[in-house]
Each structure stands twice: as C-alpha cells, then as structure tokens.
mmCIF file of the N, C-alpha and C atoms, coordinates in Angstrom:
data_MODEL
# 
_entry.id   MODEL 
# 
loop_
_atom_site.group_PDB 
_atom_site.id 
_atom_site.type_symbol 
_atom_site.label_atom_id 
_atom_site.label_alt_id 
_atom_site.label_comp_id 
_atom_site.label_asym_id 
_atom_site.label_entity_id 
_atom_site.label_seq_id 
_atom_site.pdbx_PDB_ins_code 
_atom_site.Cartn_x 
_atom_site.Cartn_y 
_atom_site.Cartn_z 
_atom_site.occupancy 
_atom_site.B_iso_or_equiv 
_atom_site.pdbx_formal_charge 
_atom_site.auth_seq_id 
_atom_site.auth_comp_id 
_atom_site.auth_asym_id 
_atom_site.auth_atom_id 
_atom_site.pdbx_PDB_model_num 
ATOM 1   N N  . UNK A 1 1  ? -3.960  6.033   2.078   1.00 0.00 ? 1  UNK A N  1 
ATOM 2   C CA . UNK A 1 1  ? -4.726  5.565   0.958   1.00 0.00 ? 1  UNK A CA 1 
ATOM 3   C C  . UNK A 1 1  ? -3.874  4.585   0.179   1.00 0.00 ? 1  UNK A C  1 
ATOM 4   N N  . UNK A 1 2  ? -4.484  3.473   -0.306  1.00 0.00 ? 2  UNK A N  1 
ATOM 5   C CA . UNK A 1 2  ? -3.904  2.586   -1.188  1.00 0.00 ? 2  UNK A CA 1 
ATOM 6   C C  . UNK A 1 2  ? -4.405  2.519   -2.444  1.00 0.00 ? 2  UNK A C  1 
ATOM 7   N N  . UNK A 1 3  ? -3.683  2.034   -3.678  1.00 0.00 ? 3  UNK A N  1 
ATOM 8   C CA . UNK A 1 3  ? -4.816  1.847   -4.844  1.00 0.00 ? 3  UNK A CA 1 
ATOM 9   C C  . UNK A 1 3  ? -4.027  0.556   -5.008  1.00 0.00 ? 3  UNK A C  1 
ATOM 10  N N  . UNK A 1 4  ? -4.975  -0.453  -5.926  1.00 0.00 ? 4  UNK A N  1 
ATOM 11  C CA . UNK A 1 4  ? -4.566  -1.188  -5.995  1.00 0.00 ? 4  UNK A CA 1 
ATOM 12  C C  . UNK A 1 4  ? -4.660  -1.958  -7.040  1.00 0.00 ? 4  UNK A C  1 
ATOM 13  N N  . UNK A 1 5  ? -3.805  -3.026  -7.764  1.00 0.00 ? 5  UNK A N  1 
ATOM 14  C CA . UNK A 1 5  ? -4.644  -3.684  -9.364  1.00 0.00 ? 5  UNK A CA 1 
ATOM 15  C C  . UNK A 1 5  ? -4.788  -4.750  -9.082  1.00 0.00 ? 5  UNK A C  1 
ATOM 16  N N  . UNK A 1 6  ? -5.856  -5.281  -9.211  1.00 0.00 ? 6  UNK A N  1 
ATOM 17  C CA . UNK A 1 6  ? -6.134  -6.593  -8.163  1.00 0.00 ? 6  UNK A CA 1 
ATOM 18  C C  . UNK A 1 6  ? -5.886  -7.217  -10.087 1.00 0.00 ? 6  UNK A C  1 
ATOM 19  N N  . UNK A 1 7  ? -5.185  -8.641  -9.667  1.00 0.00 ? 7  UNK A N  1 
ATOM 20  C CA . UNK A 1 7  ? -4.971  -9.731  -10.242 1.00 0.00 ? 7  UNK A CA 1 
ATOM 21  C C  . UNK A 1 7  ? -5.261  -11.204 -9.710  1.00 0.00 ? 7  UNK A C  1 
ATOM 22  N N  . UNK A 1 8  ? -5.998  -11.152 -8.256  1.00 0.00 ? 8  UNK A N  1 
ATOM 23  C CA . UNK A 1 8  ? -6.057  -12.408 -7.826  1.00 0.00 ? 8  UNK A CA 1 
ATOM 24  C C  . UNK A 1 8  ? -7.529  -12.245 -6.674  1.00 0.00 ? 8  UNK A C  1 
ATOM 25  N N  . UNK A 1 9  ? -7.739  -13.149 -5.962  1.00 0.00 ? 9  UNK A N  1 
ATOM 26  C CA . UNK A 1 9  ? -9.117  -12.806 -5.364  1.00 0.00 ? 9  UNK A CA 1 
ATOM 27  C C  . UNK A 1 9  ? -8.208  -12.259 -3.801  1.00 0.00 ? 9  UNK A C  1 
ATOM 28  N N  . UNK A 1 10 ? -8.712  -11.704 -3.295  1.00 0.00 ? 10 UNK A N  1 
ATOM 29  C CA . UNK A 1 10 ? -8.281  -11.272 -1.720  1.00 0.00 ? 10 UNK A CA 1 
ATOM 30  C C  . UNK A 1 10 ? -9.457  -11.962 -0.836  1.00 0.00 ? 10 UNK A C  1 
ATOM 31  N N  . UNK A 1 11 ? -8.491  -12.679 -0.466  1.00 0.00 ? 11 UNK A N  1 
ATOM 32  C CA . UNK A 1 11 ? -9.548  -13.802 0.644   1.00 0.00 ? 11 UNK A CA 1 
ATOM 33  C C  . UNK A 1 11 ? -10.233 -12.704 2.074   1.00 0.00 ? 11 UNK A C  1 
ATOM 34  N N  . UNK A 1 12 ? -11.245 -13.728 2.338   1.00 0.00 ? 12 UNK A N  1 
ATOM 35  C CA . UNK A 1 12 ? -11.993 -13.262 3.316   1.00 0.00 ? 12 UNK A CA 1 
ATOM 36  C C  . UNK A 1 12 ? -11.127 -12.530 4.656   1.00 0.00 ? 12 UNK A C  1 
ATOM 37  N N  . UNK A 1 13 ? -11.168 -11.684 5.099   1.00 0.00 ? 13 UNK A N  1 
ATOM 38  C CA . UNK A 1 13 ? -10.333 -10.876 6.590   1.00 0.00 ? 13 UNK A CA 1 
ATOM 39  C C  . UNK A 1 13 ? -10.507 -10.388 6.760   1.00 0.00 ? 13 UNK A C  1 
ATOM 40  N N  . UNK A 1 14 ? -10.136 -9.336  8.222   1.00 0.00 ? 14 UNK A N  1 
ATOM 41  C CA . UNK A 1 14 ? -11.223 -7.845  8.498   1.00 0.00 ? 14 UNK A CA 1 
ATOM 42  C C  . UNK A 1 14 ? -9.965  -7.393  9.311   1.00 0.00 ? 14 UNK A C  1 
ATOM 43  N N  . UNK A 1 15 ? -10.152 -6.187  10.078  1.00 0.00 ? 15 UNK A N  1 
ATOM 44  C CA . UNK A 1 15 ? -9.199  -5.344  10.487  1.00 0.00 ? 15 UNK A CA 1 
ATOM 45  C C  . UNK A 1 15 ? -10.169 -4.280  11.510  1.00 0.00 ? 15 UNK A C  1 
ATOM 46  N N  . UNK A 1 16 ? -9.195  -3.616  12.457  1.00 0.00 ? 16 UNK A N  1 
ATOM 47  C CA . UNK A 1 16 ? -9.861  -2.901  13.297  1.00 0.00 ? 16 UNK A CA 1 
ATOM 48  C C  . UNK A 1 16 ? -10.122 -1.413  12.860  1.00 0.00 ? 16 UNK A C  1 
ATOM 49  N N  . UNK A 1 17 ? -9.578  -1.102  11.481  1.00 0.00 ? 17 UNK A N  1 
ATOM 50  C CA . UNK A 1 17 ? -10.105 -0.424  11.102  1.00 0.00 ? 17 UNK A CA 1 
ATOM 51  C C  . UNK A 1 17 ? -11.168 -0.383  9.769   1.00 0.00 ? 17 UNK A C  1 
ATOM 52  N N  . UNK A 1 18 ? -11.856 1.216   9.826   1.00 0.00 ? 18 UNK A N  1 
ATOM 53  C CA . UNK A 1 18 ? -13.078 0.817   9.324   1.00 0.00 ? 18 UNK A CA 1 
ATOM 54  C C  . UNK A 1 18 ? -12.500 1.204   7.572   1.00 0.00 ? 18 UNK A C  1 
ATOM 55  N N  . UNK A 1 19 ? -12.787 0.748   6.707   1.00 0.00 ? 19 UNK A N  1 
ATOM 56  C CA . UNK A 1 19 ? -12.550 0.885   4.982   1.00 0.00 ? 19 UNK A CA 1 
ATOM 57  C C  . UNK A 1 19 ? -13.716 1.552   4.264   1.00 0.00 ? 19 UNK A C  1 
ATOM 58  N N  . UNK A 1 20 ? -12.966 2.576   3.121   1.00 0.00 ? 20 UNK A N  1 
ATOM 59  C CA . UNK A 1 20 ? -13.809 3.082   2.318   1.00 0.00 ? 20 UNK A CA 1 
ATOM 60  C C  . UNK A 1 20 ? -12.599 2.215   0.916   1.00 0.00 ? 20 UNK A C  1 
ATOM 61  N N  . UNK A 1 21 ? -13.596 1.804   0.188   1.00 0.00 ? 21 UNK A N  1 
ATOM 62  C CA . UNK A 1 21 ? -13.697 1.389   -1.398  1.00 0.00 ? 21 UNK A CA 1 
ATOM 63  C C  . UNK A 1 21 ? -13.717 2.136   -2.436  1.00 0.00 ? 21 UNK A C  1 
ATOM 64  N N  . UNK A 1 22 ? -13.075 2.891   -3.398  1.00 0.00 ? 22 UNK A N  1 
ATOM 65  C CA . UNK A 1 22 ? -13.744 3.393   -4.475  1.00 0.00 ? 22 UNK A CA 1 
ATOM 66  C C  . UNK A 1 22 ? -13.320 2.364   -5.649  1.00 0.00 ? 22 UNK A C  1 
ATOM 67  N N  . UNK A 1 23 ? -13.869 2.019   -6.628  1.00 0.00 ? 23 UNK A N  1 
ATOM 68  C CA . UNK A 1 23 ? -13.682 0.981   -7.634  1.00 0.00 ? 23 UNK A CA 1 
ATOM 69  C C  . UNK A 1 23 ? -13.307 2.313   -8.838  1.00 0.00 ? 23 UNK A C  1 
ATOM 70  N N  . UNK A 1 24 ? -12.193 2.196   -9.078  1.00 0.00 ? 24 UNK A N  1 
ATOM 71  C CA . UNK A 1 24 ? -11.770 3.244   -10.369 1.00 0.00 ? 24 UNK A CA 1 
ATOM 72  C C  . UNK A 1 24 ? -11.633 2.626   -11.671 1.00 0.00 ? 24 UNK A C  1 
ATOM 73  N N  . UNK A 1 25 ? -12.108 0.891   -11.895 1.00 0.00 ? 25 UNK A N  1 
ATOM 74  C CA . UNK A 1 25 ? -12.182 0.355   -12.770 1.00 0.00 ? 25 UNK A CA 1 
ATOM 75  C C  . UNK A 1 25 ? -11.967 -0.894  -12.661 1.00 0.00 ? 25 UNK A C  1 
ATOM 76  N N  . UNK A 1 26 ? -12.925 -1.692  -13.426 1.00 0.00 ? 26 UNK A N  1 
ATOM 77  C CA . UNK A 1 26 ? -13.011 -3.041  -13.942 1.00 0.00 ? 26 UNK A CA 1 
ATOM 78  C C  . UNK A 1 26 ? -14.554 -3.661  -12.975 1.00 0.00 ? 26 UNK A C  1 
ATOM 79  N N  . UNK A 1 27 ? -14.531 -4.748  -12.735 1.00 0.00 ? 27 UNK A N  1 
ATOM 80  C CA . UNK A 1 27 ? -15.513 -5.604  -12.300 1.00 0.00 ? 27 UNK A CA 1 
ATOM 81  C C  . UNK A 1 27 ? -14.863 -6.329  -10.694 1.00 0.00 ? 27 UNK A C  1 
ATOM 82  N N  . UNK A 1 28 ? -15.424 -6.484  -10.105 1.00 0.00 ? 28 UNK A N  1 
ATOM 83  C CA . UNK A 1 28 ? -15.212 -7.010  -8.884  1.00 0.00 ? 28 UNK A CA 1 
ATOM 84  C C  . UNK A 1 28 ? -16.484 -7.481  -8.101  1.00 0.00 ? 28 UNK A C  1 
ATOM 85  N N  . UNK A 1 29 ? -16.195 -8.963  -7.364  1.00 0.00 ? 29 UNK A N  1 
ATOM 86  C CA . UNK A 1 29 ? -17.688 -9.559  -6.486  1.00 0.00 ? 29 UNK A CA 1 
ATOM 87  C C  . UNK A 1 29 ? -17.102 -9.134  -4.823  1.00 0.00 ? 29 UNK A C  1 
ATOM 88  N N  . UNK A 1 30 ? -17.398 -8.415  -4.537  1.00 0.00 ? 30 UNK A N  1 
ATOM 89  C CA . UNK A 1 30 ? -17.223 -8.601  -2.887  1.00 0.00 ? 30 UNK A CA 1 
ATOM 90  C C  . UNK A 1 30 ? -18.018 -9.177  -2.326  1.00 0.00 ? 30 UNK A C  1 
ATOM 91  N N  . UNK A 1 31 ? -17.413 -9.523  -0.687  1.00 0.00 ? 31 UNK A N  1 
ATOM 92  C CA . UNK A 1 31 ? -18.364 -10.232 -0.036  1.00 0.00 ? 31 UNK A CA 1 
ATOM 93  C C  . UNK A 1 31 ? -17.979 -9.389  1.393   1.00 0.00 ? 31 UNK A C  1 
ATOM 94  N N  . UNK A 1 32 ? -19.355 -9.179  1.787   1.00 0.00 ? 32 UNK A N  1 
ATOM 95  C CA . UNK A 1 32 ? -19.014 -8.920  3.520   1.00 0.00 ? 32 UNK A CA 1 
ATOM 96  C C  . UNK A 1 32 ? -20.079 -9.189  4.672   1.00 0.00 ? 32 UNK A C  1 
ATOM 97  N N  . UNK A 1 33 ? -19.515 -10.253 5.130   1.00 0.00 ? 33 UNK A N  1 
ATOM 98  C CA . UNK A 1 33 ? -20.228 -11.078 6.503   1.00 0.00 ? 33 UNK A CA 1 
ATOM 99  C C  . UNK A 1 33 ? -21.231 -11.981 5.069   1.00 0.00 ? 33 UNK A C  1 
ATOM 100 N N  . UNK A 1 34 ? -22.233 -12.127 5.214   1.00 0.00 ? 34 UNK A N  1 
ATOM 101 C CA . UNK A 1 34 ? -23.084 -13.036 4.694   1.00 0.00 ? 34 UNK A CA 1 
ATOM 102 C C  . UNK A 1 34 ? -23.468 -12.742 3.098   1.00 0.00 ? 34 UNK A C  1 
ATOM 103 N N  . UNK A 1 35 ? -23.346 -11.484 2.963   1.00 0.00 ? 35 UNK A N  1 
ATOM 104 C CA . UNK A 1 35 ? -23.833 -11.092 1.923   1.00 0.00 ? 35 UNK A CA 1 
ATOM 105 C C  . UNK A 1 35 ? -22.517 -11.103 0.733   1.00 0.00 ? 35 UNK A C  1 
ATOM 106 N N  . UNK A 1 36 ? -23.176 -10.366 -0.645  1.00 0.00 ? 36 UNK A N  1 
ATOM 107 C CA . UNK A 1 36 ? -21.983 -10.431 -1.936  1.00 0.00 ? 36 UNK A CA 1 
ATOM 108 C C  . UNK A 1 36 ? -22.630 -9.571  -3.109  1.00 0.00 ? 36 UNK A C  1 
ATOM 109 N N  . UNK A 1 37 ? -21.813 -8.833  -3.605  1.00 0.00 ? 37 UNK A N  1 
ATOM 110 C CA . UNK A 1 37 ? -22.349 -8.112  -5.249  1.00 0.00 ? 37 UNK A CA 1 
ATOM 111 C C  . UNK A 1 37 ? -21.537 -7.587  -5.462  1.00 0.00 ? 37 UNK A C  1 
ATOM 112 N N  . UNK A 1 38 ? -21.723 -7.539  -6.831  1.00 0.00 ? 38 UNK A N  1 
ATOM 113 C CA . UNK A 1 38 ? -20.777 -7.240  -7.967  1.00 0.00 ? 38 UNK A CA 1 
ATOM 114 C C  . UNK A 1 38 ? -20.545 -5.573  -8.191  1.00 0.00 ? 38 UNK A C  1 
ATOM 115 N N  . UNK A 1 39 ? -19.544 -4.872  -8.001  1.00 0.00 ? 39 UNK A N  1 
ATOM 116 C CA . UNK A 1 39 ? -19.014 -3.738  -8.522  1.00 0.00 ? 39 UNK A CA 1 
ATOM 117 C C  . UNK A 1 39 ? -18.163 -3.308  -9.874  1.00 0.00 ? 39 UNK A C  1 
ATOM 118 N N  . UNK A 1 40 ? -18.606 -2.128  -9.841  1.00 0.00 ? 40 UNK A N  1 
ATOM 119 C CA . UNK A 1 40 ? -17.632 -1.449  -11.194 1.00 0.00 ? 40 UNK A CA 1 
ATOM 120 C C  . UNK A 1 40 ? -17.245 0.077   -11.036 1.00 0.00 ? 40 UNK A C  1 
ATOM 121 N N  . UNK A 1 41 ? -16.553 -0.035  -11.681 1.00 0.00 ? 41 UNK A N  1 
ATOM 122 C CA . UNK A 1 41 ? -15.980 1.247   -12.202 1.00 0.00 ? 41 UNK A CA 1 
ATOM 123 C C  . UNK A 1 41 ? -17.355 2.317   -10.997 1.00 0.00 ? 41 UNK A C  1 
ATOM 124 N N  . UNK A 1 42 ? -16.758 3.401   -10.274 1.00 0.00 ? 42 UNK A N  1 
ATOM 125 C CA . UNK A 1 42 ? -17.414 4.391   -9.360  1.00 0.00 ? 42 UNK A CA 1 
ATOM 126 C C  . UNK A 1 42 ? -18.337 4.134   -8.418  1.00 0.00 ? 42 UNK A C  1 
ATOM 127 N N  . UNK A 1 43 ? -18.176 2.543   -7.790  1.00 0.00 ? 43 UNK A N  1 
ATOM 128 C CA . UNK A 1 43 ? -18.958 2.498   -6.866  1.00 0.00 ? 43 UNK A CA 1 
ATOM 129 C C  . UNK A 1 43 ? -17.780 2.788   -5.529  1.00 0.00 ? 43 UNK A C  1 
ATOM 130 N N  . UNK A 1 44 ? -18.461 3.192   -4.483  1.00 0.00 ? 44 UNK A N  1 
ATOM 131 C CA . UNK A 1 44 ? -18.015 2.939   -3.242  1.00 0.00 ? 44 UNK A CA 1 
ATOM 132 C C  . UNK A 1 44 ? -18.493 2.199   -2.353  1.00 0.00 ? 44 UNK A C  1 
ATOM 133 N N  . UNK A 1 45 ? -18.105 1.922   -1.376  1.00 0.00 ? 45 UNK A N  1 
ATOM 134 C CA . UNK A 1 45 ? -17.969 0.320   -0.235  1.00 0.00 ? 45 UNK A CA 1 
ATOM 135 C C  . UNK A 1 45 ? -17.863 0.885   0.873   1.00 0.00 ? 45 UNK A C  1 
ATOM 136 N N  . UNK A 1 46 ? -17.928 0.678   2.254   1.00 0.00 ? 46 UNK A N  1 
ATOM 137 C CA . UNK A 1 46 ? -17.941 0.513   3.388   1.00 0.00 ? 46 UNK A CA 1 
ATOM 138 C C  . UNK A 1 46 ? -18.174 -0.495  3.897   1.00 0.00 ? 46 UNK A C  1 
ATOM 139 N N  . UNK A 1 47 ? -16.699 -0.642  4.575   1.00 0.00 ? 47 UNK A N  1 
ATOM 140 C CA . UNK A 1 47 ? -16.782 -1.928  5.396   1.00 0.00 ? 47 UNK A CA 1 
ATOM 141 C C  . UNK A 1 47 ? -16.640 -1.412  6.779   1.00 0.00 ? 47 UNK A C  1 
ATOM 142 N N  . UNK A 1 48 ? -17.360 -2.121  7.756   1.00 0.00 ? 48 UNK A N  1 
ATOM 143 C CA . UNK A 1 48 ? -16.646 -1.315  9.445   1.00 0.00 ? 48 UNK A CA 1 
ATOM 144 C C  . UNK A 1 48 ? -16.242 -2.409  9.835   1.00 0.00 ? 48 UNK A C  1 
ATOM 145 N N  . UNK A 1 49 ? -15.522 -1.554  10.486  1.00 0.00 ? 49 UNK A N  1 
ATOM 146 C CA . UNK A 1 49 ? -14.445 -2.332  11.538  1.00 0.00 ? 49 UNK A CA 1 
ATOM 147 C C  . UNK A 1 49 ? -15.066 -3.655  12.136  1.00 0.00 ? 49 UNK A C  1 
ATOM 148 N N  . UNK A 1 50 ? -13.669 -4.704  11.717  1.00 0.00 ? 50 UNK A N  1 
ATOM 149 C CA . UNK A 1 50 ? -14.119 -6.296  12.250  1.00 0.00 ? 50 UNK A CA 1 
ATOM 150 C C  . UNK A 1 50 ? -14.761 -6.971  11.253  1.00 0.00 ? 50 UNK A C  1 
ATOM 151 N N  . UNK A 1 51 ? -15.823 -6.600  10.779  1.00 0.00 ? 51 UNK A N  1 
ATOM 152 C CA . UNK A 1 51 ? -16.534 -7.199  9.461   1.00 0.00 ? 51 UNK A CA 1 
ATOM 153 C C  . UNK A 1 51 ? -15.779 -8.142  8.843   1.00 0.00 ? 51 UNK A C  1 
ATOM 154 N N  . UNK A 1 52 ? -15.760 -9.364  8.755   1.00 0.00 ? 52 UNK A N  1 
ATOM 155 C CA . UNK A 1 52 ? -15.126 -10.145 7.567   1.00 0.00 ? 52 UNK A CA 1 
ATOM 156 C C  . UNK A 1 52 ? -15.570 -9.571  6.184   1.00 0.00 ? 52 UNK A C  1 
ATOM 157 N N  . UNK A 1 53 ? -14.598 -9.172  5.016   1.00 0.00 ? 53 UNK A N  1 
ATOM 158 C CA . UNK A 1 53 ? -14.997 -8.970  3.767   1.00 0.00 ? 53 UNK A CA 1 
ATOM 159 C C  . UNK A 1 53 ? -13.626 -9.707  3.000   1.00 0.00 ? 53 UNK A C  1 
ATOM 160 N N  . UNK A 1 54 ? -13.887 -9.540  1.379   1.00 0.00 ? 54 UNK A N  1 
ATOM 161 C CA . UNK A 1 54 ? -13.119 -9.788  0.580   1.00 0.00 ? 54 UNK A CA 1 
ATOM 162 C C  . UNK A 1 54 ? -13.608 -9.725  -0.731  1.00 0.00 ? 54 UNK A C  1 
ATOM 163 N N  . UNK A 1 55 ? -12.917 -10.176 -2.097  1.00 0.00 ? 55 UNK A N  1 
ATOM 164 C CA . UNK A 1 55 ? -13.316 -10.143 -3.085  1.00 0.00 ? 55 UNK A CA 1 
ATOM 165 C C  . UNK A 1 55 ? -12.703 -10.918 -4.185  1.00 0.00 ? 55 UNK A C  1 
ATOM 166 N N  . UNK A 1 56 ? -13.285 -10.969 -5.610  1.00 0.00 ? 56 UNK A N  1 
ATOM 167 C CA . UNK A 1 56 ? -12.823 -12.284 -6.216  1.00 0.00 ? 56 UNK A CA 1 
ATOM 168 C C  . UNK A 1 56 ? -12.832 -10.884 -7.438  1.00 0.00 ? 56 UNK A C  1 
ATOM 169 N N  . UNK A 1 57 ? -11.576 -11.109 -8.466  1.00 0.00 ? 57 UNK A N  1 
ATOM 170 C CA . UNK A 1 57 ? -11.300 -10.410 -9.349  1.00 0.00 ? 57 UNK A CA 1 
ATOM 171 C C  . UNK A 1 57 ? -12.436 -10.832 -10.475 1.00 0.00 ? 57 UNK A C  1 
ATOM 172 N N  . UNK A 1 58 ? -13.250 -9.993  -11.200 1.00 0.00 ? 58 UNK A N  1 
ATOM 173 C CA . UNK A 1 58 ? -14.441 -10.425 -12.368 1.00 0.00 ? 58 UNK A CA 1 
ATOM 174 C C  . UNK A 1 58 ? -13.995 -10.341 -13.995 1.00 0.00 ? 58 UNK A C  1 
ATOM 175 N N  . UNK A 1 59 ? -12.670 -9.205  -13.662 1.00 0.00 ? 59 UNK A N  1 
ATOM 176 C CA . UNK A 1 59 ? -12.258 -8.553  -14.634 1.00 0.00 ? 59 UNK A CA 1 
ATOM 177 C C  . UNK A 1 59 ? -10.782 -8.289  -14.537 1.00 0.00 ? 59 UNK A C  1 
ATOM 178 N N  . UNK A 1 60 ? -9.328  -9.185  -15.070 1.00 0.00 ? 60 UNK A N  1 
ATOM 179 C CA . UNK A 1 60 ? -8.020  -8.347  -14.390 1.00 0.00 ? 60 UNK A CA 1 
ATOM 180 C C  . UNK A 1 60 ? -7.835  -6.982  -14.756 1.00 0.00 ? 60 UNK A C  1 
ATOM 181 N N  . UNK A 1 61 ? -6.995  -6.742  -13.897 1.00 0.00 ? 61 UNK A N  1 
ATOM 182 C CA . UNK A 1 61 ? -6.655  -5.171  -14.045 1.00 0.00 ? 61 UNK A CA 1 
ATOM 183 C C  . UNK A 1 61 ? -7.513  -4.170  -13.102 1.00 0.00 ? 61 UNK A C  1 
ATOM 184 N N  . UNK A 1 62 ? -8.808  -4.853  -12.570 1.00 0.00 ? 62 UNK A N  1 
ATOM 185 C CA . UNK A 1 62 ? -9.463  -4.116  -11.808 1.00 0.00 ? 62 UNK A CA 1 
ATOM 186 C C  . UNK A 1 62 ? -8.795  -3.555  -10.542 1.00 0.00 ? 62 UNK A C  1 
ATOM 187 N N  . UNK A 1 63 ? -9.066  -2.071  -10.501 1.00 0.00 ? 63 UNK A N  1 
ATOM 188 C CA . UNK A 1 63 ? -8.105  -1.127  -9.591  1.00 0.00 ? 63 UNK A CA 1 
ATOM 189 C C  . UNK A 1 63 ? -9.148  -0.483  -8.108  1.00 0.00 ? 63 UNK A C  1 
ATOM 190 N N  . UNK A 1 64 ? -9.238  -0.679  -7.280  1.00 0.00 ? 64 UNK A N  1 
ATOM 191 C CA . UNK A 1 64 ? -9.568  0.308   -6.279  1.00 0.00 ? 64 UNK A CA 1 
ATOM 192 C C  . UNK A 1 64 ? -8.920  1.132   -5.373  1.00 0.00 ? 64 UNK A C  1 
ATOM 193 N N  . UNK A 1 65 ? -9.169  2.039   -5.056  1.00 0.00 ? 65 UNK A N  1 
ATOM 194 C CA . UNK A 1 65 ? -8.635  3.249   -4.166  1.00 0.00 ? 65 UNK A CA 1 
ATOM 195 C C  . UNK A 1 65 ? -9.037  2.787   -2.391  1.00 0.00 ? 65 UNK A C  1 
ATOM 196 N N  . UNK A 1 66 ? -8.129  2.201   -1.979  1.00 0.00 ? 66 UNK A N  1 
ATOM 197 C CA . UNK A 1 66 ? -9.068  1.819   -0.662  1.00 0.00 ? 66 UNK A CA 1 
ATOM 198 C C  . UNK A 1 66 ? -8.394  2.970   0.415   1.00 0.00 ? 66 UNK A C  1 
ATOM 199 N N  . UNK A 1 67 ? -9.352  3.722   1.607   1.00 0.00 ? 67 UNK A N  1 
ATOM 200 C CA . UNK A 1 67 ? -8.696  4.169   2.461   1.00 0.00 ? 67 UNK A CA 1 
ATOM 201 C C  . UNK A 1 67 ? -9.360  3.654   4.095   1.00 0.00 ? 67 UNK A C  1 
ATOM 202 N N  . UNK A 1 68 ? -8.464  4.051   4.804   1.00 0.00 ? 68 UNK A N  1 
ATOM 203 C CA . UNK A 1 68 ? -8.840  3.650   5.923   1.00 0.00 ? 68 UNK A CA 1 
ATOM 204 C C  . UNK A 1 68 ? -8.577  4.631   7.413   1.00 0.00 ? 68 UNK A C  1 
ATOM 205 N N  . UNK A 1 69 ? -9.928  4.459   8.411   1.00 0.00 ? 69 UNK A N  1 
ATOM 206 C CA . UNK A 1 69 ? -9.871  5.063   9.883   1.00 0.00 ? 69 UNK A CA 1 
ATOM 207 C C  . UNK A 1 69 ? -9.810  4.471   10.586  1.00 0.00 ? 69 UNK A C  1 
ATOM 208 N N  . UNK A 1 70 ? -8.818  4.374   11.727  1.00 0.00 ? 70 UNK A N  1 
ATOM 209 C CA . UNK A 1 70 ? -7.622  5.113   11.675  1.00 0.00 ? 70 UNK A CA 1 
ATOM 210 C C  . UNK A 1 70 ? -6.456  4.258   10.494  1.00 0.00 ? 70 UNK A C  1 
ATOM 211 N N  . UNK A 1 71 ? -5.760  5.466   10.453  1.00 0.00 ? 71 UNK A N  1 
ATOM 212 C CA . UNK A 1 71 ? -4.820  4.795   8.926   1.00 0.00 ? 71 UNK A CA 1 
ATOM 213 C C  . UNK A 1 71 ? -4.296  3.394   9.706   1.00 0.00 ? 71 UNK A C  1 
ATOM 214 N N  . UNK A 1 72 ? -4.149  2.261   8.783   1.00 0.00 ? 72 UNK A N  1 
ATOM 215 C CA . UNK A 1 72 ? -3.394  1.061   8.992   1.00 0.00 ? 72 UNK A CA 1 
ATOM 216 C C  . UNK A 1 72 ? -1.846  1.201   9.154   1.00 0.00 ? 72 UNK A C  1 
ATOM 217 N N  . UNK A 1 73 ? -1.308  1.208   10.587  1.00 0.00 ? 73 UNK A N  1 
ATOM 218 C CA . UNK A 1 73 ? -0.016  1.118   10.330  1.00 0.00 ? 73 UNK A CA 1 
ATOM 219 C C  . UNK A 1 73 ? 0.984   0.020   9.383   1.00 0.00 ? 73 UNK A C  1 
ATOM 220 N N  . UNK A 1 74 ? -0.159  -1.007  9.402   1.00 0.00 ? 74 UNK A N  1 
ATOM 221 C CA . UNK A 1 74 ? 1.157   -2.008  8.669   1.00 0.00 ? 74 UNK A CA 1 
ATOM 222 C C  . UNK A 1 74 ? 1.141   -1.671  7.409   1.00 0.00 ? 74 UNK A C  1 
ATOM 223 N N  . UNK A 1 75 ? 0.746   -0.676  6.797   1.00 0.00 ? 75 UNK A N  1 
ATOM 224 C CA . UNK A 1 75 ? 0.595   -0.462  5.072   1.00 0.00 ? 75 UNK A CA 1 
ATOM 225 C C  . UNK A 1 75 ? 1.581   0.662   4.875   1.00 0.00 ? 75 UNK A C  1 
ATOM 226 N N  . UNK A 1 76 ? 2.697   1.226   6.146   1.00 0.00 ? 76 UNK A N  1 
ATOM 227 C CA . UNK A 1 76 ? 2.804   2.613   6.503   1.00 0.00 ? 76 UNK A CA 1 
ATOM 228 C C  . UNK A 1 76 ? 4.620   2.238   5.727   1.00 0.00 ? 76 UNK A C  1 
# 
C-alpha cells in the first residue's frame, strides 16, 4: 500500500497490475482510457490492469491510499 500527497498532476501510465484508489482527502480529476471525473475525500477507484490512467491535482495536499494486485515490486 502507498499513500500519497499529490502536489503535481501524475501523467497518463498503466501497469500490469490492477489498482484500488481510496481518496482520504482533497479534490482530484482522474482520467482512465477515454473517460475523466472529479474525486474527493472517500471515493474509491479501480483501475485494471494495462488501462492507461492518471490525474491532475484540483486541490494541493490531496492524499490517496493506493494499493495494488499483485503488489508492485518496484515500490518494494
């Protein structure tokens, strides 16, 4: 599991594993494959595996809890 305080946008990329999101605060626009909307504070996300996603900070300081299956070794 990671948390994280986003201060900048995290460009578009995907990974072979699949992501859960929890937003523990602030504002955030994600985007994944074609689509985009705005989160806050207690939403959750699913992205699967490969999916291009990313997101643009709405609010600094905004924090999410991201985890992932199977865990990402390069975060290890």
């Amino acid at each position: 599991m990671l948390i994280k305080d986003f201060t900048e946008t995290v460009s578009l990329h995907h990974h072979p594993e699949e992501q859960i999101t929890y937003v523990l605060s602030g504002k955030l626009r994600f985007y994944e494959g074609d689509e985009s909307y705005v989160v806050t504070a207690g939403a959750v996300l699913k992205f699967a595996a490969n999916v291009p996603h990313g997101c643009v900070v709405l609010e600094q300081g905004s924090e999410v809890l991201d985890t992932f299956s199977p865990i990402r070794k390069d975060f290890l």
